[in-house]
C-alpha positions in Angstrom: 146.8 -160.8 -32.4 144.5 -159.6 -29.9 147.6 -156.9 -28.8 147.3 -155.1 -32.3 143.3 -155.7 -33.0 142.4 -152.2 -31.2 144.6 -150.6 -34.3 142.6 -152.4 -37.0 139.4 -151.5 -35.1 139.7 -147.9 -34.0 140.4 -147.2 -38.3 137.6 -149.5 -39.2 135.4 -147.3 -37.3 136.7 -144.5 -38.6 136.0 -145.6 -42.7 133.4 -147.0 -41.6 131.9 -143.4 -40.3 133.9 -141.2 -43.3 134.2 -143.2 -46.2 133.0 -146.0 -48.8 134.5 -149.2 -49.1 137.2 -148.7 -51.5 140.0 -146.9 -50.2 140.2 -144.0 -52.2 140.1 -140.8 -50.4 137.8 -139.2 -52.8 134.7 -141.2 -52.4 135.2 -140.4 -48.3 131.8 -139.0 -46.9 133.7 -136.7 -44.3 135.8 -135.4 -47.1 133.0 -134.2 -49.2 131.0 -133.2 -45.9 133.9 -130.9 -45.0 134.0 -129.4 -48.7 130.5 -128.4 -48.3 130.8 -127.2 -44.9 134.4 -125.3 -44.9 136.5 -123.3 -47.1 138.5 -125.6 -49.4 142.2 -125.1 -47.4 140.8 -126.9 -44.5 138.7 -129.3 -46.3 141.9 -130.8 -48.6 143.8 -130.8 -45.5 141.1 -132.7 -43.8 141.0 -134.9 -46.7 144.7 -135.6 -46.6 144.8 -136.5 -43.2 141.9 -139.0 -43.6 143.4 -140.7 -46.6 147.6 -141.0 -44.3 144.6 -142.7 -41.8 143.8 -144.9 -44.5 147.2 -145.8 -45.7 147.9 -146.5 -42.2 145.2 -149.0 -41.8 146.3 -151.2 -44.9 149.7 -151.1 -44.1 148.5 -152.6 -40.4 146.4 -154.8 -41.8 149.6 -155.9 -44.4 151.3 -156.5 -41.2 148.7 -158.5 -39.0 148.4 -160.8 -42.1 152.0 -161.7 -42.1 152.3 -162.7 -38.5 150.2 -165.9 -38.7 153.3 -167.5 -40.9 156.1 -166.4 -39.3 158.2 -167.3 -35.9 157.8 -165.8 -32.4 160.6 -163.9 -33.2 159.4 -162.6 -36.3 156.0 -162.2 -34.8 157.6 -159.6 -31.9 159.5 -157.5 -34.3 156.2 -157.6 -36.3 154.3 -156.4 -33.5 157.2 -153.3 -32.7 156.6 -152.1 -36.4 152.7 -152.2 -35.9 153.5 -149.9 -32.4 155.8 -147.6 -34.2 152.9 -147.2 -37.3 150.0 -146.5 -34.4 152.9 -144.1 -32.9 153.2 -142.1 -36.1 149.7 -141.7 -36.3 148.9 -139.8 -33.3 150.3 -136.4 -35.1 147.6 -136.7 -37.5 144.9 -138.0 -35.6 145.7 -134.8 -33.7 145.6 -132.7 -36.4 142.5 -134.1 -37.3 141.1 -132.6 -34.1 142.9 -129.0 -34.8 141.2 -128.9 -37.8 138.0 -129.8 -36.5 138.4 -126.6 -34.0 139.3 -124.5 -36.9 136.0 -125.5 -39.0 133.9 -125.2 -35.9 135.3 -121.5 -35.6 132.9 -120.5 -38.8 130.4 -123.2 -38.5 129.1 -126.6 -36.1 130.4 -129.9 -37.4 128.4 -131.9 -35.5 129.1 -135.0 -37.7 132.7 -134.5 -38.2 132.7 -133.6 -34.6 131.4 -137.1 -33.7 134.0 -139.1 -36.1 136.5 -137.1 -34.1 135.8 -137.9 -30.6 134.8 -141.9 -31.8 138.5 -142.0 -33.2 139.6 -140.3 -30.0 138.5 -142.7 -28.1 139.3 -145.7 -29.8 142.8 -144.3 -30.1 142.9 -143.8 -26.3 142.0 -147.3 -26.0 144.0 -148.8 -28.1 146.9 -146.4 -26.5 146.2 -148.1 -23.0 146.1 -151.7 -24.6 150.0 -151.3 -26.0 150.9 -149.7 -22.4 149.3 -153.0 -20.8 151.4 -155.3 -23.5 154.7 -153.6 -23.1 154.1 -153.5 -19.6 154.0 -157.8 -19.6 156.5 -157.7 -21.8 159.2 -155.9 -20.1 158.4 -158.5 -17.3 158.8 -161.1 -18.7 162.1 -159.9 -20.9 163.4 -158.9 -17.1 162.3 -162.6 -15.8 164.7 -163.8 -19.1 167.7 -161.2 -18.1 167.5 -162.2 -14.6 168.0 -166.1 -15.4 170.7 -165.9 -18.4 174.2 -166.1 -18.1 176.5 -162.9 -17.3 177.3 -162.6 -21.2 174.1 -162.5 -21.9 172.0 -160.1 -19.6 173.7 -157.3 -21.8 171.4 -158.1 -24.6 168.8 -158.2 -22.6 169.3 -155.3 -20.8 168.7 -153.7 -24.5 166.1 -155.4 -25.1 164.3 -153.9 -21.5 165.8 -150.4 -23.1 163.8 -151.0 -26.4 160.7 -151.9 -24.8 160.8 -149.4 -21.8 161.2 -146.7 -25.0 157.9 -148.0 -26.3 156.6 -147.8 -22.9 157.2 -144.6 -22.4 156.4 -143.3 -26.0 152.6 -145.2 -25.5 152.3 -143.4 -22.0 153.5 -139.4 -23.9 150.6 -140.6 -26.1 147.7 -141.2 -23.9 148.7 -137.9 -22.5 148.6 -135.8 -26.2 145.3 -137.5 -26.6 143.5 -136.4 -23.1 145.2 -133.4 -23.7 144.0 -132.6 -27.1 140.3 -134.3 -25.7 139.9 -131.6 -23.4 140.6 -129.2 -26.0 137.9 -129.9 -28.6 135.7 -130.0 -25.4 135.5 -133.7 -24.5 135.2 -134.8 -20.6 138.1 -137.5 -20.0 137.7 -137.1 -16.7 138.0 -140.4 -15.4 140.9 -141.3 -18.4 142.9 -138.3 -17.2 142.4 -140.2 -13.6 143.3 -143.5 -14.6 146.6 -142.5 -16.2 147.2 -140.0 -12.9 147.0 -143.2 -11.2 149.1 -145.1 -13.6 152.3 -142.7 -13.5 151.6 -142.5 -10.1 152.2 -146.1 -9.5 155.1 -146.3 -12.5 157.1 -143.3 -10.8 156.9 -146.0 -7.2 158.0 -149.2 -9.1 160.8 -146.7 -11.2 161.8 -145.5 -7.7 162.2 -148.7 -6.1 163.8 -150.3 -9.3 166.5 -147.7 -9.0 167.4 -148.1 -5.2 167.9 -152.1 -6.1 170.1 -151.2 -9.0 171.9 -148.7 -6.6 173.0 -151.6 -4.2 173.8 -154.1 -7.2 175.8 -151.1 -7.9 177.4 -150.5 -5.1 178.1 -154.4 -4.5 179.5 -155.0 -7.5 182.3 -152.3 -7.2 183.0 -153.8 -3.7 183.6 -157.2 -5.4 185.7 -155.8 -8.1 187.6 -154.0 -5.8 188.6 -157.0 -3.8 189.1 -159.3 -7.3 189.6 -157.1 -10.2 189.5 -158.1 -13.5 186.9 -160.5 -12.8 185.1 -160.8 -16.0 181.8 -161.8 -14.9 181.6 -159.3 -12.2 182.6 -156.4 -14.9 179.9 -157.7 -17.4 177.1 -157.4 -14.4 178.4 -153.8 -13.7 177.7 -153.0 -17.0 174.1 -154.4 -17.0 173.3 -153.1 -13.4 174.9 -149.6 -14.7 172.4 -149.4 -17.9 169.4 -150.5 -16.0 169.9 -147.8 -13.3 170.3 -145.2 -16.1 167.1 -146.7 -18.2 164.8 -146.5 -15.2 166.3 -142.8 -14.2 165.4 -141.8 -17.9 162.2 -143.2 -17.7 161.3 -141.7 -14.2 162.2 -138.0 -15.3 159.6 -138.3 -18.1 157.0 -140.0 -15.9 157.8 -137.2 -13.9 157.7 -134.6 -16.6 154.1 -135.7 -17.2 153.2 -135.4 -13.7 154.1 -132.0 -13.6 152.0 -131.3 -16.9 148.9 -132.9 -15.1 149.5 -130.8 -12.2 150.6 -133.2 -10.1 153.0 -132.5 -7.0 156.3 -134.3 -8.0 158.5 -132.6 -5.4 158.5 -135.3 -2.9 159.1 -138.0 -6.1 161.7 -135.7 -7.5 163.5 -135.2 -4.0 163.7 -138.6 -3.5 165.6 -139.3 -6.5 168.0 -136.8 -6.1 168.7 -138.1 -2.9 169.3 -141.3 -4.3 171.0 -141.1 -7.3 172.8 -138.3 -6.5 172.0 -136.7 -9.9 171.4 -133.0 -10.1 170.4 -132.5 -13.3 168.7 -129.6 -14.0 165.5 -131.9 -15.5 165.0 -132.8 -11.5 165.3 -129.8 -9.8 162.5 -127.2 -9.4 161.3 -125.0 -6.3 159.4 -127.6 -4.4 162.6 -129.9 -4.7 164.8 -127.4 -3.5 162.3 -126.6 -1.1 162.0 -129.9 0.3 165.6 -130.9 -0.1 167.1 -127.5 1.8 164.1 -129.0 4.6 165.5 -132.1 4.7 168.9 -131.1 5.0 168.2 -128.6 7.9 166.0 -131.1 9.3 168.7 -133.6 9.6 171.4 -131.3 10.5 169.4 -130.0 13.4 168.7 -133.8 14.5 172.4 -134.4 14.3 173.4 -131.7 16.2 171.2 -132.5 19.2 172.1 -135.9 18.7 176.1 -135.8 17.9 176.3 -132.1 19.4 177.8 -132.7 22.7 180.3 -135.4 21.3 181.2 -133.3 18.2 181.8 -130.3 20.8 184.2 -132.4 23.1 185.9 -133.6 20.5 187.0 -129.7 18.6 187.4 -128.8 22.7 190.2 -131.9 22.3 191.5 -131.0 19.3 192.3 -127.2 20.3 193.4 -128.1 23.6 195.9 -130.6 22.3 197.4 -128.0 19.7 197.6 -124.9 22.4 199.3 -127.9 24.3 201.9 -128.6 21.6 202.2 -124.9 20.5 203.1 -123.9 24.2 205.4 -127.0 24.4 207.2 -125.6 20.9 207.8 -122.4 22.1 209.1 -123.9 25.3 211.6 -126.5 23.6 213.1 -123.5 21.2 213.9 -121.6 23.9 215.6 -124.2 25.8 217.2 -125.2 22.9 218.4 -121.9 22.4 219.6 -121.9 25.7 221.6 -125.2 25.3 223.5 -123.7 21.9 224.4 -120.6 23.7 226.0 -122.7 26.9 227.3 -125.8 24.4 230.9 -125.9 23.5 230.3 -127.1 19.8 231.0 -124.1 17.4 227.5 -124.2 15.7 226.7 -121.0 13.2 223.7 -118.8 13.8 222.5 -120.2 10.7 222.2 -123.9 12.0 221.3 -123.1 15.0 218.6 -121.4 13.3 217.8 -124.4 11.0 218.2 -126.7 13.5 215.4 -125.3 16.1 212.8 -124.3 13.3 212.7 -127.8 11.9 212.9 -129.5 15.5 209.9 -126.9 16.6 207.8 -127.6 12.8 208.0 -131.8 14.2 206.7 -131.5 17.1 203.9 -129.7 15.9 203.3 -131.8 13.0 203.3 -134.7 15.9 201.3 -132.5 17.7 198.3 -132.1 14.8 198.5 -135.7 14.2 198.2 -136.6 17.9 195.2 -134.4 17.5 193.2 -135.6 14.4 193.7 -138.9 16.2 191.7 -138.0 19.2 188.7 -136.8 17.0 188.8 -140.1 15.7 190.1 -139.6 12.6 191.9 -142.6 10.8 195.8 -141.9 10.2 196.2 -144.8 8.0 194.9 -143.6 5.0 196.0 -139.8 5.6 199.2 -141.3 6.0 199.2 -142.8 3.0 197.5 -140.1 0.9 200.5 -138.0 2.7 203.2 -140.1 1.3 201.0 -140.3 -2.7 201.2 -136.5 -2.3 204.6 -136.0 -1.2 205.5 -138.3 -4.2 203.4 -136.1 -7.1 204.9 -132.9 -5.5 208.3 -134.1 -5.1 207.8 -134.7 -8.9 206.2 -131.3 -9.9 209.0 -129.3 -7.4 211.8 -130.6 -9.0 213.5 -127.2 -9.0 211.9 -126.6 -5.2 214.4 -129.7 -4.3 217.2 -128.9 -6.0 217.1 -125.4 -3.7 216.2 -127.9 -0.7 219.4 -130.0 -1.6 222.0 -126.7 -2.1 220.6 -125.7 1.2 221.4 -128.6 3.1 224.9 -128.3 1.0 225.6 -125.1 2.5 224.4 -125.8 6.2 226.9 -128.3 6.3 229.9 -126.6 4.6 228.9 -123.3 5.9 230.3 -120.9 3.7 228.3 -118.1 5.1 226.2 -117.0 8.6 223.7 -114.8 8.9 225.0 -111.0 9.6 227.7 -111.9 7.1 228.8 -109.5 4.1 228.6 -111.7 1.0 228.7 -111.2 -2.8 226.9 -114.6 -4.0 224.4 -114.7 -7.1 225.2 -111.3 -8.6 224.1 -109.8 -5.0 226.6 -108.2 -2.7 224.8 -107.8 0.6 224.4 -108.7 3.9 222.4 -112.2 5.1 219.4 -111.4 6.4 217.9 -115.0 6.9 217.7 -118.8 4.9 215.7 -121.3 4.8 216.6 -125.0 3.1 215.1 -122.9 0.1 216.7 -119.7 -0.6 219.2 -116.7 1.4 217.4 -113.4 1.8 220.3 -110.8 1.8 219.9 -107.2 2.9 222.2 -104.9 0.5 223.9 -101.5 1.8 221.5 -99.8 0.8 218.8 -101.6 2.4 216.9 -103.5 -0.4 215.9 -107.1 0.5 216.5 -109.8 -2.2 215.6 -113.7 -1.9 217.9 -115.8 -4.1 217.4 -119.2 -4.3 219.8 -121.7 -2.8 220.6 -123.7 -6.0 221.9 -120.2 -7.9 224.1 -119.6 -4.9 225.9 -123.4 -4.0 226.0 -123.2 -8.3 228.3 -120.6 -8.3 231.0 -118.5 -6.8 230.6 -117.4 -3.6 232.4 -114.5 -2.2 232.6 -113.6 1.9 233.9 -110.3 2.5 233.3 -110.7 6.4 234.4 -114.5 7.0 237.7 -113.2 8.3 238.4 -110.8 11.8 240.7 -108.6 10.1 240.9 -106.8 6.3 243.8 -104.9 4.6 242.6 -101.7 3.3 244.3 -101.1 -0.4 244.6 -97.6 -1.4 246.7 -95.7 -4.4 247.7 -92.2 -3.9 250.0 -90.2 -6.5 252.2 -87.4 -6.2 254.1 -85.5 -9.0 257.5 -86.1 -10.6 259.0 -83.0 -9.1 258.4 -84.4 -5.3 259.8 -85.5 -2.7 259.6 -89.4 -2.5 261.1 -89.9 0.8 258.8 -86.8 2.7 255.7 -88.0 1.0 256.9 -91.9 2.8 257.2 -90.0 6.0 253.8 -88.4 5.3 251.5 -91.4 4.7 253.7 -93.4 7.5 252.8 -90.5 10.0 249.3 -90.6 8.8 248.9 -94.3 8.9 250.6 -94.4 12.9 248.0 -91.6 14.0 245.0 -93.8 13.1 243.8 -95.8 16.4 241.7 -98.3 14.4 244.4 -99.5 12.3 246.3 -102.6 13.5 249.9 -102.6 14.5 250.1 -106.4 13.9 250.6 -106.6 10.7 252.4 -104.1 9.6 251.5 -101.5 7.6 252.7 -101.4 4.0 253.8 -98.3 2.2 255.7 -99.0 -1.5 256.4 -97.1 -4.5 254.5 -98.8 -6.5 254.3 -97.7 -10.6 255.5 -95.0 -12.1 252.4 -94.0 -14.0 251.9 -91.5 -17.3 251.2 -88.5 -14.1 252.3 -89.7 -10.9 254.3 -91.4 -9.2 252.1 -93.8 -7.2 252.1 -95.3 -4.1 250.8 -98.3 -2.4 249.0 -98.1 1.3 248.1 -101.2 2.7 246.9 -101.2 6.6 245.3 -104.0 8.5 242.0 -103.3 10.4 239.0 -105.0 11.9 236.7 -105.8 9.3 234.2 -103.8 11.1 236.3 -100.9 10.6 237.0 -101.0 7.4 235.1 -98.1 5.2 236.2 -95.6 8.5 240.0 -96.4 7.8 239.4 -95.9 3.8 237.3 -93.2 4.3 239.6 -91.6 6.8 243.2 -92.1 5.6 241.9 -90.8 1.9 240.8 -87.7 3.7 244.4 -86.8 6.1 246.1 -87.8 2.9 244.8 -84.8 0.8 244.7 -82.4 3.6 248.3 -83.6 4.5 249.9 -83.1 1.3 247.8 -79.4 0.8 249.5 -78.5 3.8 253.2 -80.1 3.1 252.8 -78.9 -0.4 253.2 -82.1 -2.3 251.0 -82.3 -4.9 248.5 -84.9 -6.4 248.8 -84.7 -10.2 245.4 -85.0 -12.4 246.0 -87.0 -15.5 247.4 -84.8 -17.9 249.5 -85.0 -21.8 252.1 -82.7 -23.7 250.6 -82.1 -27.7 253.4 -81.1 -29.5 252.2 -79.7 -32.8 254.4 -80.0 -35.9 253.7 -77.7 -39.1 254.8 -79.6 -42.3 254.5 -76.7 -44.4 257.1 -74.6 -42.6 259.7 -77.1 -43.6 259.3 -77.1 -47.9 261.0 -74.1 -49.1 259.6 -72.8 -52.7 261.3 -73.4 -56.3 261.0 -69.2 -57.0 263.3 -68.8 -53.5 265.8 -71.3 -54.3 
């Protein structure tokens, strides 16, 4: 009972200065004192606020009389109602004291004044009695969580929650109250002290209480890691995991009051950052970033006069062993290219190509791995997070593989080689360069264009240099009313006088179609495929200037209209 008496005392005193016996807030000296000494507004406020003082007093003196009959159990929630009453009274007691300043504005209250500094200060005590109790109490409750079985710490651990909340609510009091003291020009001097001292020493256990949960923490995920599903282990986790967020909540508002008593919290709120790892913005102000950016520069300067020397050998290592392994690449491709020009195996340009990059790209990756391995940098696990990755990108490059596959399809059958004249995807051009990816081709008239390999081995593929040598097909014409067997003579001639076409095989000259113009011929010589266009190009020309000068001529398309008048053929009735 003794927990709850200050409530039931500090409102006794209070009656006992302001009112009569009977509860009704009418007969209250104070009320009437304040109607005769302020304007009525402020006096029926006044008056309301004593009488929710009164109410609150029977209603804890309702609730005191009822915890002599009932259980422990009964008895504690009791008590948590009676603390959440005394909690709902501090807004009025604290208007009480606005009002007081308000009066005092147009006149002294020197007796309200000293009803209103007695119930401050019975409220402040009573305030530091229900810190004290929830203070045991959460001990105890800890004590209780700390010997019951996994399954039930939980419970417990809200329990702790419950009570810390009540803690922490009692502690914002006392604050509002030495707050609102020095206000109405009261000297809590010491009070202001004792709870400085009493956050002080909270924020230290908080701090402490948080690191231990940190390493239950941290053990507990260790264990699970090595047996998971362990039931007990998870329900632990839990309870560890609550209690370190309970006292983190509970050390930012001890905190928060600190700050509001001008107290330096930097150091305190440093601390927890460092060891929670939380950033929130409730933590952070200019002293912590202060003292966090020292810390950090501090330790980075410590490290590198410590570490410096090794850390330095160890990048001199590192780039030493990849200028190694780069100078060795470029070494090995050109002795490789060396051994494909001297090797008797037909190999295209394009494989060759393929072959050296991909030989050169392995010995550098060995090379970079040889080197992280030096720094002492564990290839196990980057192994391993190599081959996970390779496996999620092999999954989301689906399309990227397919390429990789039809360019391993065509180094093998090797349709094309690079410098060939190809018409493949839609593209006629010339191959530039490929990859296992996709063919960059080069067309005639210079534009670059990268097609991937899948559209290509998908599809027809059509190369116009593959072969040494090309017949050049070509159509000429000459009227009806020529001379068949001198126009044969004439493109024979032309054909033999031509040093780039081929005697082996033979040329071909036909009469080919006897078209709606011309009568049209057929010239078919063999060339080099690099000679090709100069052949067209020139037999087209000695073929015109030939025939000008033989005078056979090349007919133009041309048609005979024949018109017909139908009226020229019906003869009148009146002539008949």
């Amino acid at each position: 009972m003794k927990v709850y008496r200050f409530l039931v005392m500090t409102i006794t005193i209070v009656l006992a200065l302001s009112l009569s016996p009977p509860v009704q807030a009418d007969d209250l000296a104070v009320g009437k004192a304040v109607k005769e000494q302020s304007s009525e507004n402020v006096g029926a406020e006044v008056n309301s606020l004593l009488k929710q003082i009164n109410l609150i007093v029977v209603e804890g003196k309702r609730l005191n009389s009822t915890m002599k009959t009932v259980t422990n159990e009964e008895r504690l929630v009791k008590k948590l109602q009676l603390a959440m009453l005394w909690r709902r009274s501090e807004k009025t007691v604290l208007l009480l004291a606005d009002n007081l300043l308000k009066l005092e504005k147009k006149k002294p209250q020197p007796e309200l004044r000293l009803q209103v500094e007695s119930i401050f200060r019975q409220a402040l005590t009573g305030a530091q009695s229900e810190i004290e109790y929830f203070d045991k109490r959460i001990d105890i409750v800890r004590e209780q969580r700390r010997a019951a079985p996994p399954d039930k710490r939980y419970a417990l651990q809200l329990r702790v929650d419950r009570l810390v909340g009540h803690l922490d609510a009692f502690l914002v009091m006392n604050f509002h109250l030495l707050e609102k003291m020095t206000q109405i020009g009261m000297d809590p001097k010491s009070e202001t002290t004792h709870l400085q001292q009493q956050l002080t020493a909270r924020v230290e256990e908080l701090f402490g209480r948080i690191s231990l949960s940190l390493v239950r923490v941290d053990d507990l995920e260790v264990e699970l890691k090595d047996i998971p599903g362990d039931a007990e282990a998870t329900k632990l986790l839990i309870v560890a995991r609550k209690s370190l967020d309970n006292n983190s909540e509970s050390m930012t508002k001890a905190l928060h009051l600190l700050d509001k008593m001008k107290v330096n919290t930097a150091d305190y709120r440093s601390r927890l950052v460092s060891t929670t790892q939380n950033f929130s913005s409730s933590l952070f102000n200019v002293g912590v970033v202060t003292r966090l950016l020292s810390k950090a520069s501090k330790a980075m300067f410590d490290g590198v006069v410590d570490r410096g020397p090794a850390v330095f050998m160890k990048i001199f290592l590192f780039g030493l062993i990849l200028y190694f392994f780069i100078f060795m690449t470029r070494l090995l491709r050109s002795g490789l290219e060396k051994v494909f020009d001297k090797s008797d195996m037909k190999f295209t340009r394009l494989a060759r190509e393929m072959f050296i990059t991909w030989i050169s790209r392995l010995v550098m990756i060995f090379g970079f791995v040889l080197a992280l391995s030096q720094v002492g940098i564990s290839l196990g696990p980057l192994l391993a997070g190599l081959g996970v990755a390779g496996f999620v990108v092999g999954f989301a490059l689906q399309d990227t593989l397919s390429n990789f596959a039809s360019g391993m399809m065509i180094l093998i059958y090797r349709p094309y080689d690079i410098g060939d004249l190809v018409d493949v995807g839609g593209v006629f051009g010339i191959v530039n360069r490929m990859n296992l990816v996709s063919t960059t081709l080069l067309t005639l008239d210079n534009q670059m264009i990268v097609i991937p390999n899948s559209k290509i081995w998908g599809d027809v593929i059509k190369n116009v240099t593959a072969q040494k040598t090309r017949r050049v097909d070509m159509v000429f014409g000459i009227s009806y009313s020529d001379d068949i067997p001198k126009a044969e003579a004439l493109f024979e001639e032309i054909l033999k006088a031509h040093d780039k076409i081929l005697k082996d095989p033979e040329p071909i000259i036909r009469l080919h179609e006897l078209g709606a113009s011309s009568v049209d011929f057929v010239v078919r010589p063999w060339v080099l495929v690099a000679d090709y266009w100069d052949v067209y190009w020139d037999v087209t020309r000695a073929v015109k200037l030939k025939c000008d000068a033989e005078g056979i001529s090349i007919p133009f398309p041309q048609r005979d209209v024949h018109i017909y008048n139908e009226n020229a053929l019906v003869v009148p009735a009146a002539e008949q």
